[in-house]
Structure formats: structure tokens, C-alpha cells
BAVEX-839298 format. One record per residue (C-alpha): x, y, z; residue in one letter. Coordinates in steps of 0.25 Angstrom, whole numbers, plus 5000, padded with zeros to 4 digits. Each point is the difference from the previous one (the first is absolute). Layout:
BEGIN
XYZa ...
//
This chain:
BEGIN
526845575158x 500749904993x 501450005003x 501250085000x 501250084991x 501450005007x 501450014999x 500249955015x 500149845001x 499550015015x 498850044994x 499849904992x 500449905011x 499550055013x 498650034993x 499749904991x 499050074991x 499249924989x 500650074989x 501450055001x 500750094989x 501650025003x 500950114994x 501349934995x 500550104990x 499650145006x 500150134993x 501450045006x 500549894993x 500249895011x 499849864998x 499649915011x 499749855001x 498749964994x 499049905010x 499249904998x 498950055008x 499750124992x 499850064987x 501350054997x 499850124995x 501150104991x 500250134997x 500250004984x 500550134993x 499950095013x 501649985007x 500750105005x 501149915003x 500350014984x 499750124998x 500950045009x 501349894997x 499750004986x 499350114995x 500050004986x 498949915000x 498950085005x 498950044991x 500050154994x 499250114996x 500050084987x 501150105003x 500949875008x 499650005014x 500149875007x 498849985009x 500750005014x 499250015015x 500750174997x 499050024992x 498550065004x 499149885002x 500949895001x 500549905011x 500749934992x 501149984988x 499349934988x 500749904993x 499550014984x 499249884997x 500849984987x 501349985006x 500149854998x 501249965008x 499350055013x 498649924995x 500749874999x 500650045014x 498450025005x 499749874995x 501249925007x 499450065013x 498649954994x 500649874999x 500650015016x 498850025004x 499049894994x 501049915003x 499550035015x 498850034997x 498950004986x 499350145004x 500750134996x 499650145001x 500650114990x 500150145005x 500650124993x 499749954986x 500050074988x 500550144996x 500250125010x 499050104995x 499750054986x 501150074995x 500949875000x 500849944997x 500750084988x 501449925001x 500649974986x 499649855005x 498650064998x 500250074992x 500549904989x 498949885004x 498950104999x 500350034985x 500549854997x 498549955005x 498749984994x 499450125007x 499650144996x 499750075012x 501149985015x 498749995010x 499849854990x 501549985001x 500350015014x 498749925003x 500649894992x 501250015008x 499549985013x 499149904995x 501149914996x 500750025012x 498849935008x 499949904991x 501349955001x 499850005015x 498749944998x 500749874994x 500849985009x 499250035012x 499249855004x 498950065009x 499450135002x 500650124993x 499550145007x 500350144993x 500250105009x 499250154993x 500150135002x 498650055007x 499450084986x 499049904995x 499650124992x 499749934986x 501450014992x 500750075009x 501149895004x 500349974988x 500450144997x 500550025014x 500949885001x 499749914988x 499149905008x 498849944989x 499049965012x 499349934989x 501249924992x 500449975014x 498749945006x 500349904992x 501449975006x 499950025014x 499249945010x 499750115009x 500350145000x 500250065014x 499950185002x 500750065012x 499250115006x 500850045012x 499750115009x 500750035014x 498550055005x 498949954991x 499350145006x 499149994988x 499649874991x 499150034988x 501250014993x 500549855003x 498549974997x 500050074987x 501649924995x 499649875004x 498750034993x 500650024986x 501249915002x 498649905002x 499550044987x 501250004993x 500749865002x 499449854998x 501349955008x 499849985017x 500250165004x 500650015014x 500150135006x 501350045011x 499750095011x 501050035012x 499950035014x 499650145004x 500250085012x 498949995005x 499649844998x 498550025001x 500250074987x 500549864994x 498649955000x 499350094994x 501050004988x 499849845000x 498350025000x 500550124988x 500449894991x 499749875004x 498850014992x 500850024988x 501149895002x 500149855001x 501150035010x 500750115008x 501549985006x 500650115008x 501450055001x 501050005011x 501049945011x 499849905012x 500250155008x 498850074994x 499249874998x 499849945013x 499449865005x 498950095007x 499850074988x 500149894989x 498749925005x 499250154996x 501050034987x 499549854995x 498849995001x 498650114998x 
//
């Protein structure tokens, strides 16, 4: 493999992988230091820390329901990516973080799922805009977001997506345009972790459609399994389909016996 995904310093330190991407704003909401050694990477609209000390800025459903980590399917609070005072605060730590280093990685972009947001907020620049139909609308959103990011990002900016590379399902899943923002990114990297990786068609089959769906560098994340045996045979999965594959975890999990396999196939 390639390199590496952390939130563990050490990790980056002690192992000294060839590409590194560090958490410094985390879903929970905690902000650490950006490094010059990494891509710095930020968690964007996903924050539970928000959520929880200020929570009228979460993104709501139709009938007013904030999506919190409470709710069925979700980890997470979710910030709504309209909520401007919050996105000038994402682009300070933008600017944080190329100050150290050029590279950034954006996780957790967009909207949570499709029946958001519906706050007045929405609500009101929905009907104020040029479009006719919300899936348009909250694809225009997001859009801009990254391209505000863009420009202030001098090296590589990597988009973080949800695994569907099902043709339009992003963008009506969380108001990701793959194509509008294949234009604006320089690579766009899919998680697809699994704590066994007993079965691998599946990863063969996302990283396959992510292939055909982006022109941008597509790099796949994976994550150390149980067994660790397993971890190469997800790697052989998608290696065919991507220009690079990273995978997650700690200086515990990864070790300097392990790293040497993990790096390279």
C-alpha cells in the first residue's frame, strides 16, 4: 500500500509512511495541531462537538429533527452546510492547516442524507435561488463550499466520499456533484472499512465504480482487520482500480512488523 490515515501522531512519526493523512478536526468536534508532515485532513459538516454545545445549528428534517448520532444511522451530529458563520470557521482551520502544510483532505462534506436540511436557512436560499428542483440546489451548495476551499488550498485538495458510486446517488444522497467536482479536486479518496474483509467482491465492485465515475486521482481507504491476512487480500481487491490505497489506524494496530506488508503488495 501507499501510506496511511491516522489520528495518532506516533503513527505518523515512528512509521514514516510515504503518504500520510492526519485528523485535525475530528467528528467529535476536537481540534488538534495541524503537521507539516501530513495532509491535514478536517472533518467539515460532520461535528458532534456543535451539535452538542450549540445545537441549533444542526441540519433538519421536514418535520424539524436535527440530525444527531441518536438517530438510526448516524455517528455523528451534522452541522447544515448553509450555516455560514460555522463555514467561515471551517475555512480558518483550512487556513491552519496550509500554513503547515499545502495538502488538505475534506471529510464529511456536504448534506447528511436526503431529507436535509429543511431549516428556515434552507428553506429561504432554496426559494431565493436560480433552481427549480432541491437535489440542484443542495448540489450547488456543496459545490461552492469546495470551491472556496479550493482557493485557498495551494497543493492537493482530496474530497473524502461516501462509498455509493451508484451514478447520481451522492448528489441526492448528500449533495456531492462527483462531476462538477472532478473539476475541483485533485483526488477523491472512498473508505471502505471492514473489521474482517471475510468476503471482497464487494470492495472490488466500489472501487470499480468509483473508477469509472471520477477523472480526479481516486484513492481507496481500508483498515486493519482481525485477522491481518485478510488486509491483503482487500489491498489485491482494489488495487487494480486505484492509483493509490491508504489504510487507517494507530501506531498500536499498525506496527513496524506489519507496516513493511501494509505498504507495499
Amino acid at each position: 500500500m501507499d501510506g496511511i490515515t491516522t489520528r495518532d501522531p506516533d503513527a505518523v512519526e515512528a512509521l514514516d509512511p510515504a503518504i500520510a493523512f492526519y485528523t485535525v478536526k475530528r467528528v467529535d468536534g476536537e481540534t488538534v495541531a495541524p503537521r507539516a508532515d501530513a495532509v491535514n485532513s478536517i472533518a467539515c459538516f460532520g461535528d458532534s462537538g456543535t451539535g452538542t454545545d450549540d445545537p441549533d445549528r444542526l441540519a433538519v428534517d421536514g418535520v424539524g429533527e436535527p440530525a444527531t448520532a441518536t438517530r438510526p444511522g448516524f455517528d455523528w451530529d451534522w452541522v447544515c452546510p448553509t450555516d455560514d458563520a460555522y463555514r467561515d470557521r471551517l475555512l480558518d482551520c483550512i487556513d491552519d492547516c496550509v500554513a503547515a502544510s499545502p495538502d488538505v483532505r475534506l471529510m464529511t462534506v456536504g448534506f447528511p442524507g436526503e431529507a436535509f436540511c429543511q431549516c428556515e436557512q434552507c428553506d429561504r436560499s432554496f426559494k431565493e435561488s436560480e433552481y427549480g428542483d432541491r437535489v440542484d440546489w443542495r448540489a450547488a451548495v456543496v459545490t461552492e463550499f469546495v470551491e472556496s476551499v479550493a482557493q485557498r488550498v495551494p497543493g492537493n485538495l482530496t474530497l473524502t466520499a461516501h462509498p455509493d458510486p451508484y451514478p447520481g446517488s451522492l448528489m441526492r444522497r448528500r449533495g456531492v456533484d462527483l462531476g462538477a467536482l472532478d473539476d475541483v479536486v485533485d483526488e477523491v479518496l472512498v473508505p471502505l472499512c471492514d473489521p474482517s474483509y471475510e468476503t471482497t467482491y464487494w470492495l472490488e465492485t466500489i472501487a470499480r465504480g468509483f473508477a469509472a465515475a471520477v477523472e480526479s486521482r481516486l484513492t481507496v481507504q481500508l483498515s486493519v482487520p482481525s485477522d491481518r491476512s485478510r488486509l491483503d487480500a482487500a489491498g489485491r481487491a482494489v488495487t487494480p482500480h486505484a492509483d493509490q490505497v491508504i489504510v487507517g489506524g494507530s501506531r498500536e494496530t499498525l506496527r513496524d512488523e506489519d507496516f513493511p506488508a501494509v505498504q507495499t503488495f
